[in-house]
MIMARMAR-415983 format. One line per 8 residues: number of its first residue (from 1); for each residue x, y, z of C-alpha. Coordinates in steps of 0.2 Angstrom, whole numbers, plus 5000, padded with zeros to 4 digits. Last residue first. Layout:
% residues N
NUM	X:Y:Z  ...
% end
This chain:
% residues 787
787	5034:5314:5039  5036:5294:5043  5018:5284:5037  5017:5270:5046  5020:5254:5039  5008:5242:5031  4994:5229:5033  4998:5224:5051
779	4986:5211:5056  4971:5216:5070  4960:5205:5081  4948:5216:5092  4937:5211:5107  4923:5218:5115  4914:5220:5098  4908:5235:5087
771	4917:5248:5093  4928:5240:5104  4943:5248:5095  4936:5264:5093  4935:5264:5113  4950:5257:5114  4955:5275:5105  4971:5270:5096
763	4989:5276:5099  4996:5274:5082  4989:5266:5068  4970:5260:5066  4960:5251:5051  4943:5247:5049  4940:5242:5030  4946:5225:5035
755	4932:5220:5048  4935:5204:5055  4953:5206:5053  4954:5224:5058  4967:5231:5048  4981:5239:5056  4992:5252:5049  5012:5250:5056
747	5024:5254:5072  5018:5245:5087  5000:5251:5093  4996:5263:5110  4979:5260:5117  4972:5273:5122  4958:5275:5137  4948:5291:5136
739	4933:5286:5141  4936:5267:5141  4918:5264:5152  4910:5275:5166  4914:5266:5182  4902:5254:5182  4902:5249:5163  4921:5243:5166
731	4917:5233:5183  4904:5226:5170  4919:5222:5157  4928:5214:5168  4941:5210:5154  4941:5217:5137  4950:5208:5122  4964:5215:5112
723	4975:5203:5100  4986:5212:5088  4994:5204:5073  5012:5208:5066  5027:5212:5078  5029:5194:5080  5012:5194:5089  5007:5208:5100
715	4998:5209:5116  4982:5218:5123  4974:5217:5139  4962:5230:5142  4951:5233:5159  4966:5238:5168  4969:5255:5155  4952:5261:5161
707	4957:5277:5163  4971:5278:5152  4984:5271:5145  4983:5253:5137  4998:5241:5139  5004:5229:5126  5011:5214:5131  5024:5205:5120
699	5026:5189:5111  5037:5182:5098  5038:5170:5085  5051:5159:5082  5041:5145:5087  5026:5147:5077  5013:5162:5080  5018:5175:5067
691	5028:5159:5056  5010:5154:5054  5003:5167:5043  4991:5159:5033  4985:5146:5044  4985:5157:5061  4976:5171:5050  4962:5157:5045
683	4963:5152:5064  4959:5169:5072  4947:5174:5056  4936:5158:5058  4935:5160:5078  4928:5177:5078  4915:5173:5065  4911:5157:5076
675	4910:5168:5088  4899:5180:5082  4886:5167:5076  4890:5149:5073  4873:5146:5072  4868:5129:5065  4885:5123:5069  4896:5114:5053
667	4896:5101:5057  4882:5094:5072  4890:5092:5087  4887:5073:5096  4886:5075:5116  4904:5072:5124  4902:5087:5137  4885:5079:5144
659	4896:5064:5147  4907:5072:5156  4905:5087:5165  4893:5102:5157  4889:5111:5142  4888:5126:5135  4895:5130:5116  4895:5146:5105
651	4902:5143:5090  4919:5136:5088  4916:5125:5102  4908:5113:5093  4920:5099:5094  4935:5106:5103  4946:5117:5097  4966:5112:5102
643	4977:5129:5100  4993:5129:5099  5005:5136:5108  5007:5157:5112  4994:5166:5113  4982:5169:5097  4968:5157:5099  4965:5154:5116
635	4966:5172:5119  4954:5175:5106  4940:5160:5112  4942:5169:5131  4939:5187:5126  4923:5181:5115  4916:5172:5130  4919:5186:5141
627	4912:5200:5131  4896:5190:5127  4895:5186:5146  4895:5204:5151  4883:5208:5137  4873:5195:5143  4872:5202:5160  4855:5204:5160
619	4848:5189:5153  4860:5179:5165  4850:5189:5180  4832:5184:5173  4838:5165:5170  4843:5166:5190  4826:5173:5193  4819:5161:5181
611	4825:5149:5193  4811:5151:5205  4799:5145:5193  4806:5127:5192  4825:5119:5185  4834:5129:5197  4821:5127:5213  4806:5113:5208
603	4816:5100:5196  4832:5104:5207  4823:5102:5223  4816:5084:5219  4832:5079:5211  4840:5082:5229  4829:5075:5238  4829:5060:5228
595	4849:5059:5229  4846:5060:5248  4833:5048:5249  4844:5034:5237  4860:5039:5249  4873:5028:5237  4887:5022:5246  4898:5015:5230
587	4896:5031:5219  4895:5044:5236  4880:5051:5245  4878:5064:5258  4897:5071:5258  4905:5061:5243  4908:5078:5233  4909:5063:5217
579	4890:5059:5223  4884:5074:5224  4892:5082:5208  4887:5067:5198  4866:5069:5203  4871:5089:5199  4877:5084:5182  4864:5072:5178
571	4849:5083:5185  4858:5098:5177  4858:5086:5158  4839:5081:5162  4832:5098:5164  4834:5101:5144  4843:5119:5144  4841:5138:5147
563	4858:5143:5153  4873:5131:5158  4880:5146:5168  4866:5153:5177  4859:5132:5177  4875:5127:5186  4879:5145:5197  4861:5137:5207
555	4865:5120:5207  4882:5126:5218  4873:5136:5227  4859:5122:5231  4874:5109:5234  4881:5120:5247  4865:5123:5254  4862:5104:5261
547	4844:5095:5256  4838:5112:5243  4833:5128:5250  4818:5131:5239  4811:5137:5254  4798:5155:5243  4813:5164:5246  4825:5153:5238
539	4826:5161:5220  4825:5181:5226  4836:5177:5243  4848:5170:5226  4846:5185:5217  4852:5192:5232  4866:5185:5232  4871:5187:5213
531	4868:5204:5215  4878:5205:5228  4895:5196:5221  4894:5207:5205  4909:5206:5196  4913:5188:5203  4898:5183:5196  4903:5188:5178
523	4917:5172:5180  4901:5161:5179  4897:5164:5160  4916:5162:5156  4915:5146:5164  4899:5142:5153  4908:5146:5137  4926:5140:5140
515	4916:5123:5144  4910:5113:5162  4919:5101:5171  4932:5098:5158  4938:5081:5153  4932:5080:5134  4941:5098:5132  4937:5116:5133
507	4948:5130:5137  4964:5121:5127  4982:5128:5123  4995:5114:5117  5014:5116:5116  5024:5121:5102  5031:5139:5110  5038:5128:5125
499	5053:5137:5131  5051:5155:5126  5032:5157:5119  5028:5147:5135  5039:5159:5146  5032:5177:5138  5014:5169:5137  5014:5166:5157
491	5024:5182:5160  5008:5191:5151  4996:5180:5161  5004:5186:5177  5006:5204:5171  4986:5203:5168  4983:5197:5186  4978:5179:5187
483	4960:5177:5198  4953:5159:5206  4964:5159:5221  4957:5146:5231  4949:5135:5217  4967:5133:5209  4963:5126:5191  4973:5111:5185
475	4956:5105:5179  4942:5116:5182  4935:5119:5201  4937:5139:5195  4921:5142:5185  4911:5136:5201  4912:5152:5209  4911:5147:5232
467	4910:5130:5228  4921:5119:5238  4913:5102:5241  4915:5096:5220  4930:5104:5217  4938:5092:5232  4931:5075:5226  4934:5071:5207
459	4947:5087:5204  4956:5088:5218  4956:5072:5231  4956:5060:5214  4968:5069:5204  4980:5072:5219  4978:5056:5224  4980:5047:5208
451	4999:5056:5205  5004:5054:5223  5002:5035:5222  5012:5034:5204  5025:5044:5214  5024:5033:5228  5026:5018:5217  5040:5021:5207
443	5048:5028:5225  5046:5012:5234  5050:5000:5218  5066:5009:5217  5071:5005:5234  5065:4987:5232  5075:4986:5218  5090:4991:5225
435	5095:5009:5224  5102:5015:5241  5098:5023:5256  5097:5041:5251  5087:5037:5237  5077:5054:5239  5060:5044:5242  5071:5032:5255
427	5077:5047:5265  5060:5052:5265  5051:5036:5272  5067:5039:5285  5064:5053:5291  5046:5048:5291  5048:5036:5301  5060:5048:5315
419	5041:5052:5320  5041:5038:5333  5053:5048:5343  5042:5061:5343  5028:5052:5352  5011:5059:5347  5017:5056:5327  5006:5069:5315
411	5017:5081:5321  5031:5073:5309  5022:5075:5294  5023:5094:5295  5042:5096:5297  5041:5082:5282  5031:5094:5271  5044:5107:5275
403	5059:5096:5272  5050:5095:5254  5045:5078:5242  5045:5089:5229  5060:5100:5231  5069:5086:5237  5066:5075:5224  5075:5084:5211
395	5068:5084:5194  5072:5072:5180  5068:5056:5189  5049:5063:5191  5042:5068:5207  5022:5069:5208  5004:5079:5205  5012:5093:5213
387	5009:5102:5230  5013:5084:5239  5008:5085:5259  4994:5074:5258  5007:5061:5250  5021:5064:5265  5007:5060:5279  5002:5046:5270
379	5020:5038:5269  5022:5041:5288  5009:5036:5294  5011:5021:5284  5028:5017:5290  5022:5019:5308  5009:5006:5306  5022:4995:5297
371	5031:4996:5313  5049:5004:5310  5062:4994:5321  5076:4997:5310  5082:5008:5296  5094:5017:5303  5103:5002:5308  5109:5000:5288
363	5110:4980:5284  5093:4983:5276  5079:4970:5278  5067:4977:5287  5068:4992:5280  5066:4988:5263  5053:4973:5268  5042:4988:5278
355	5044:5001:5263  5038:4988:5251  5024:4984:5260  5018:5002:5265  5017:5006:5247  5005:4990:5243  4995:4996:5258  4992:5012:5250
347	4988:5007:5234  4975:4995:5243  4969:5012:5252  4967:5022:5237  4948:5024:5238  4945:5024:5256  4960:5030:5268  4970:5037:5254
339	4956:5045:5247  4947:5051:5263  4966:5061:5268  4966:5070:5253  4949:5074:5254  4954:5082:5270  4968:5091:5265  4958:5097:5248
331	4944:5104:5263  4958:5113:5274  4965:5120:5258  4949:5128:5250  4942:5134:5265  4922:5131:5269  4917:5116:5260  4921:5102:5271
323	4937:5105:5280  4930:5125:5288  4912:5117:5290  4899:5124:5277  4889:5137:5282  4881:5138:5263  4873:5156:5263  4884:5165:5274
315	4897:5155:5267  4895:5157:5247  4893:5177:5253  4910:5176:5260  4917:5168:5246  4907:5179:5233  4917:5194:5243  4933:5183:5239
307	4929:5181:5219  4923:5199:5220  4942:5206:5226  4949:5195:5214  4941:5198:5198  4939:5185:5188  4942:5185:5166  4961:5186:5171
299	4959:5168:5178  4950:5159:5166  4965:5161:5152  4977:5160:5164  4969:5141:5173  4966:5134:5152  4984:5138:5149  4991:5125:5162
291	4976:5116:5156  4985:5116:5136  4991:5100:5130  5009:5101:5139  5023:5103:5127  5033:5100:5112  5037:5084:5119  5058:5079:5124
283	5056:5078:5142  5070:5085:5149  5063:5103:5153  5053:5096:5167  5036:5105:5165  5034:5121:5175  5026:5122:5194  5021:5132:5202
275	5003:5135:5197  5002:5116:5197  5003:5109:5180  4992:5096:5175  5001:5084:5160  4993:5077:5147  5004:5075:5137  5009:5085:5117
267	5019:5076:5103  5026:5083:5087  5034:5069:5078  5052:5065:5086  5056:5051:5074  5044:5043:5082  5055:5027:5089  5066:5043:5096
259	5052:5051:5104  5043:5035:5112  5058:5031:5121  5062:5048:5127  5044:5049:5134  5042:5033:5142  5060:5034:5149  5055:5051:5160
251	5038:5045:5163  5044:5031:5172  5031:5020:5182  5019:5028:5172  5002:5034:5179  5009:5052:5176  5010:5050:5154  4990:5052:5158
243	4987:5052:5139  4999:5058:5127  4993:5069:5111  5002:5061:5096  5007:5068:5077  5006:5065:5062  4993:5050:5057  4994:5040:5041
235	5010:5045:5035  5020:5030:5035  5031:5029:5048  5015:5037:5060  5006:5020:5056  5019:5012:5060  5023:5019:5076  5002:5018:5081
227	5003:4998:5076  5020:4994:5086  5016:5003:5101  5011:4991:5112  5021:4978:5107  5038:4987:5107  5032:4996:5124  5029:4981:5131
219	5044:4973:5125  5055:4989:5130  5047:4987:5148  5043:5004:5156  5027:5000:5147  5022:4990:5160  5002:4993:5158  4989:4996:5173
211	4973:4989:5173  4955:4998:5169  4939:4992:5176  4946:4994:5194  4945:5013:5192  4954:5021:5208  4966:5033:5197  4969:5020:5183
203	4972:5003:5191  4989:4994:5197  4983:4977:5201  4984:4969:5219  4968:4976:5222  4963:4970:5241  4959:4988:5248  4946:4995:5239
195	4944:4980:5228  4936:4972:5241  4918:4979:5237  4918:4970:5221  4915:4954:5230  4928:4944:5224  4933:4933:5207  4949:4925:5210
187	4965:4924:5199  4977:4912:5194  4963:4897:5194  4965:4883:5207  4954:4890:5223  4939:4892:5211  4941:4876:5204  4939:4868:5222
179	4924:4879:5225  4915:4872:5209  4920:4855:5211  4934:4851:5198  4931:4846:5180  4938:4860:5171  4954:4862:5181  4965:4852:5170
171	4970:4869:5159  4967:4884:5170  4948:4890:5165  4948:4908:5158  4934:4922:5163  4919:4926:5154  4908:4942:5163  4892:4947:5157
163	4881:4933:5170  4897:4924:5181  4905:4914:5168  4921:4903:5171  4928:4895:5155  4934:4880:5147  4916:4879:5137  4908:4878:5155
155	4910:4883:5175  4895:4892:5181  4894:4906:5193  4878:4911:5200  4877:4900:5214  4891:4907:5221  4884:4920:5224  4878:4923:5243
147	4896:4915:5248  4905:4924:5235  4902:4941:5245  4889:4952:5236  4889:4957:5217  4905:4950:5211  4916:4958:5198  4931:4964:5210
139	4945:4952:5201  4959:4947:5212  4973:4942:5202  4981:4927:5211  4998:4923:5221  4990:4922:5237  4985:4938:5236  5000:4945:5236
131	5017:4942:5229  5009:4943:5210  5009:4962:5210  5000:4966:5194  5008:4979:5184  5003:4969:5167  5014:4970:5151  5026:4956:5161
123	5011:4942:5161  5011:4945:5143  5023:4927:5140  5012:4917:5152  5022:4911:5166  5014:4922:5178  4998:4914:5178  4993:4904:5161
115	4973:4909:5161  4973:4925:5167  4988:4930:5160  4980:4922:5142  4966:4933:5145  4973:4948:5149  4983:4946:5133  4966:4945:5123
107	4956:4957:5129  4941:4956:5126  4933:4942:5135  4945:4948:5148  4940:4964:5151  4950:4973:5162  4954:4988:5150  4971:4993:5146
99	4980:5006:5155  4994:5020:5156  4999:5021:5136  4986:5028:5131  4984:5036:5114  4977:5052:5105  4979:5054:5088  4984:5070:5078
91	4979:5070:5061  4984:5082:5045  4977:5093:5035  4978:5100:5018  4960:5096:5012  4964:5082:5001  4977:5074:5015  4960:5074:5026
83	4954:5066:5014  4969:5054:5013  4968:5052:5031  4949:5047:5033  4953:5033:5020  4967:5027:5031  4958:5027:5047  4942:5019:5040
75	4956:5007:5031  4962:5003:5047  4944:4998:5055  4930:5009:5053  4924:5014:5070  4918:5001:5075  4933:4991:5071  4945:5000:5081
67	4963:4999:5073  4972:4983:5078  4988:4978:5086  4984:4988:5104  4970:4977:5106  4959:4980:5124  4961:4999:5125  4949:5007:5136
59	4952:5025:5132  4941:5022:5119  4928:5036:5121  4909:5029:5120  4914:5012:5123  4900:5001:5112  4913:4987:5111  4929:4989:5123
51	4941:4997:5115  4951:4991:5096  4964:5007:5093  4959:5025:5087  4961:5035:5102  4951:5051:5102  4954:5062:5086  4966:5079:5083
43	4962:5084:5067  4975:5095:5060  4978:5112:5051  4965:5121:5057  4957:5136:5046  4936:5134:5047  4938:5129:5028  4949:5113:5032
35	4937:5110:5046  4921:5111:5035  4928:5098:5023  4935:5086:5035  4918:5083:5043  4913:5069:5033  4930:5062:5035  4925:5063:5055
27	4909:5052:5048  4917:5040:5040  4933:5039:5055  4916:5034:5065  4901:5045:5075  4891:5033:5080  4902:5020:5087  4914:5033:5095
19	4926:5045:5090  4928:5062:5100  4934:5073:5087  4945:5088:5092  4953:5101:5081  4970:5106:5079  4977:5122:5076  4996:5127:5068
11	5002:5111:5069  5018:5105:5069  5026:5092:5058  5019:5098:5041  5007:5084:5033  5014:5067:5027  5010:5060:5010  4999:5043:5011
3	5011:5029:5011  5005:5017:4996  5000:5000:5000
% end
């Protein structure tokens, strides 16, 4: 077969399909048209390779070999490629290294391990720790304890069924007694309530469906890789967008490996940034894709003295309890501490293990006479402690793993002595005491810990109890300090555009809580934090309070920003917030009469008559959340990286946490409307003019003058295209709007892009600027006139 021709190795835009049965590479080839005229250069989809049937997403691999059938097979792929080829574009897949899904009837190497044991030849592509459990898998797929069920597993056909699930019989086994057979398999199904803290597979986050892979191993790696590397090789796909590289045992490896077997294609990872924090500078990707971006581009639409007086209002109204809502860092302590106790605690035990043999075994004194108890004190009291997702080989421990945090850990210890554990838990994290391979276990498995606590404890438990502006809990967001100050985004851009100028940019992705659109919506509130409150007194005076107030505020800021929609998406989203905030009712201890208390009030308060007085706020404001929306898709589109538009956000697009997010999208949008119009000239400019945004580009702030001089942030492009948006545009409107307010232009005539006749040099009136929209995109057509 031919190789298709490849496309230019780094993106100027990418798009985002989410693949799934009904929306195959046929369809995404449908679409190619309409993206190649909006002004991408690539189409970024969802991973490509054989998932679970019917999976709506495909980040549950079970065939690394083969190209999804559902969706259209290889030639599917290949056939979407050469159209896109057609167009001028190029495709970006997404793939996951981290984790396959358990399903054995699927998954073909899974079942082979589960039938050969530790002898079988894919036994090493499994993190499965075969030391415990007796030496068998433990599979959580039971409904009650096997007693109460064992009636309901049949052994027949060489296999073990229990009503969906198919598991493989050990040869010679077939014909024992029931209880007999169970005992002689390599694993054991269990009631699925153990796997809290009987696992011994390494799972994504808390996830028992999906197993960890060992791609740390070349032959893993080989075999795991083998279809997407060749399919790069020969121009089928272009570049790569790396799912959760931090579940890996060596990021560091992973992502030198997979470079040079690339041939160093453009390559993007998920990686959440803490606000600290920069990606290691060894890693050899052109960047994150985009949530470290996604945190600046929110924060300078919030203003920081209303985001704290909507705090103080959010706990007058709420009274929630100082570690359960009420302060941001007392609350992510605390849900730090219920994930490692609850949903992590079979990680946990595994770490505290390994650290127990290492030191019970070393030759060095210093390690003796620590209790496992103490050890696990110790370990847990580090991992609350982390401020960043985890260590990485590349970076020093130390200033991860901190003297501080340790100085801390130790007052959890009544006798001080005892407190010497973690001492030496540190000492071992810093490979102070040697690099056997326990010892490296220890710290592979901490940091792999450390990256599913933080993830679980912040964004599925955390954001979810502290509510005070909604628009914040976002991924890699900083719900205590929602507002960036424009010379905090502008040094942002400065360091991106100079160390990672390829990187990705997103605002909306298939894993935000809620879109650029209904985020920007929300930021408004924290221009008026009254209003907001007494719209509320309005809303709740007639005892709409809802079963606990912190869910009613929160369901109150949902349907403000999601704005008029079916009632069934908020009864979904708020049914998920509740049970992720794990306060009332959680996923595996389900309160039915609380959930049913709160879908009654949601269906009478947001979703009734009293909502329309949040509905009659957002109608007021609109202006204020036009100006917003259309800031936000500018700055995504012209600061430095490159830009990732999800499906449908080019025109205007609300929608909420996953799955309401992976909704189908219609191509092209009904309405694009202004911000489609918006979009289309930002990305046709990119296209045409990419060396202005690539990586020789530059970047530099542009500062207005004037009475409202703070309410413009401006910047230029190589010298070449201006990007101006307004920000708090109704603290703007309050204190008399741009008046005077100039905005000085580097040396040229500029055209306005989406209107060319408009042109402006010099020291332009922001007023002019913002004629006829709160934002302004202008290319420099020509140089000043010198006299």
């Amino acid at each position: 077969m031919t190789p298709e021709r490849s496309a230019p190795g780094v993106p100027t835009a990418t798009y985002r399909l989410q693949l799934q049965p009904a929306f195959p590479f046929a369809a995404a080839a449908a679409a190619v048209p309409y993206l190649a005229s909006l002004g991408v250069s690539h189409v970024h989809l969802s991973p490509v390779l054989e998932a679970v049937p019917g999976s709506l997403h495909g980040y549950d691999v079970v065939d690394h070999a083969r190209v999804r059938e559902e969706l259209g097979g290889e030639e599917g792929l290949r056939a979407l490629a050469r159209t896109a080829r057609e167009h001028g574009l190029g495709l970006v897949v997404d793939i996951v290294p981290n984790h396959m899904a358990m399903s054995p009837r699927h998954n073909r190497a899974l079942w082979e391990v589960l039938r050969d044991g530790p002898q079988s030849p894919y036994a090493r592509w499994f993190d499965i720790d075969w030391e415990a459990q007796g030496g068998q898998v433990l599979l959580p797929v039971l409904g009650a304890p096997l007693g109460e069920v064992i009636g309901e597993l049949r052994a027949e056909d060489g296999e073990l069924r229990y009503w969906d699930h198919a598991f493989p019989l050990r040869e010679g086994t077939e014909d024992l007694p029931l209880p007999q057979l169970l005992d002689a398999q390599w694993y054991r199904p269990v009631w699925w309530r153990l796997a809290r803290t009987e696992l011994n597979y390494r799972r994504f986050f808390s996830i028992s469906e999906l197993i960890g892979v060992r791609v740390e191993d070349p032959e893993v790696f080989e075999a795991t890789h083998a279809t997407i590397l060749r399919l790069l090789h020969e121009g089928v796909i272009d570049g790569l967008r790396v799912d959760h590289p931090d579940g890996l045992a060596d990021p560091d490896g992973y992502l030198r490996r997979l470079h040079e077997a690339s041939g160093g294609r453009w390559t993007v990872v998920e990686k959440i940034l803490a606000d600290h924090e920069h990606l290691p500078p060894s890693w050899p990707v052109a960047g994150t894709t985009g949530y470290d971006a996604l945190r600046r581009v929110d924060g300078v639409f919030a203003d920081p003295a209303g985001a704290g007086e909507l705090t103080g209002l959010y706990r007058r109204f709420a009274a929630p309890q100082t570690d359960r809502g009420g302060e941001w860092a007392a609350t992510a302590r605390r849900a730090a501490y219920k994930v490692l106790t609850h949903e992590l605690a079979t990680e946990v035990e595994r770490l505290v293990r390994v650290a127990h043999k290492v030191c019970a075994t070393s030759p060095d004194p210093a390690l003796r006479d620590r209790a496992p108890w103490a050890l696990r004190t110790a370990l847990q009291e580090l991992l609350v402690r982390m401020e960043v997702y985890r260590p990485y080989a590349s970076v020093d421990p130390a200033s991860v793993v901190t003297e501080e945090a340790a100085a801390e850990a130790r007052l959890a210890f009544v006798v001080p002595e005892e407190g010497g554990a973690v001492d030496v838990v540190r000492g071992l994290l810093l490979g102070r005491y040697g690099d056997g391979p326990d010892h490296v276990e220890l710290r592979t498995r901490f940091a792999q810990t450390a990256s599913a606590l933080r993830a679980k404890s912040l964004e599925d438990t955390a954001f979810y109890r502290y509510v005070p502006l909604l628009s914040a809990n976002e991924v890699g967001g900083d719900p205590g300090s929602p507002a960036v100050a424009p010379e905090d985004f502008h040094a942002y851009c400065a360091r991106v555009q100079r160390d990672w100028p390829a990187g990705g940019v997103v605002v909306s992705t298939h894993d935000t809580k809620r879109s650029a659109d209904v985020r920007a919506a929300l930021a408004v509130l924290t221009e008026c934090p009254q209003r907001w409150a007494d719209t509320l007194a309005e809303a709740t005076r007639s005892g709409e309070g809802g079963p606990d107030a912190q869910l009613a505020w929160a369901a109150w800021q949902t349907v403000f920003g999601l704005g008029p929609a079916d009632p069934e998406r908020i009864q979904g989203a708020l049914l998920k917030h509740v049970r992720e905030a794990g306060l009332y009712t959680s996923w595996t201890e389900q309160e039915p009469p609380y959930e049913e208390a709160v879908a009654a009030f949601v269906a009478a308060g947001p979703c009734g008559a009293p909502g329309e007085h949040v509905r009659a706020l957002r109608a007021a404001l609109e202006p204020h959340i036009r100006a917003n929306v259309l800031g936000t898709a500018l700055l995504h589109l012209t600061m430095p990286g490159v830009p990732d538009v999800y499906q449908g956000t080019e025109a205007e697009y609300r929608a909420l946490v996953d799955p309401d997010n992976r909704r189908p999208v219609r191509f092209p949008p009904e309405d694009p409307g202004v911000k489609g119009a918006v979009t289309e000239a930002a990305l046709r400019l990119r296209r045409r003019r990419p060396e202005v945004f690539g990586d020789a580009a530059t970047y530099a702030p542009l500062t207005a003058e004037g009475p409202a001089a703070a309410h413009c942030l401006a910047f230029a492009r190589s010298g070449e295209v201006v990007t101006a948006v307004t920000r708090l545009s109704l603290r703007l409107a309050e204190a008399g709007g741009w008046r005077e307010t100039m905005l000085p232009l580097p040396p040229g005539r500029w055209a306005d892009a989406l209107a060319p006749e408009r042109e402006f040099t010099g020291h332009a009136r922001v007023a002019d600027l913002f004629a006829e929209l709160p934002v302004a995109l202008l290319e420099r057509v020509g140089e000043a006139e010198r006299g």
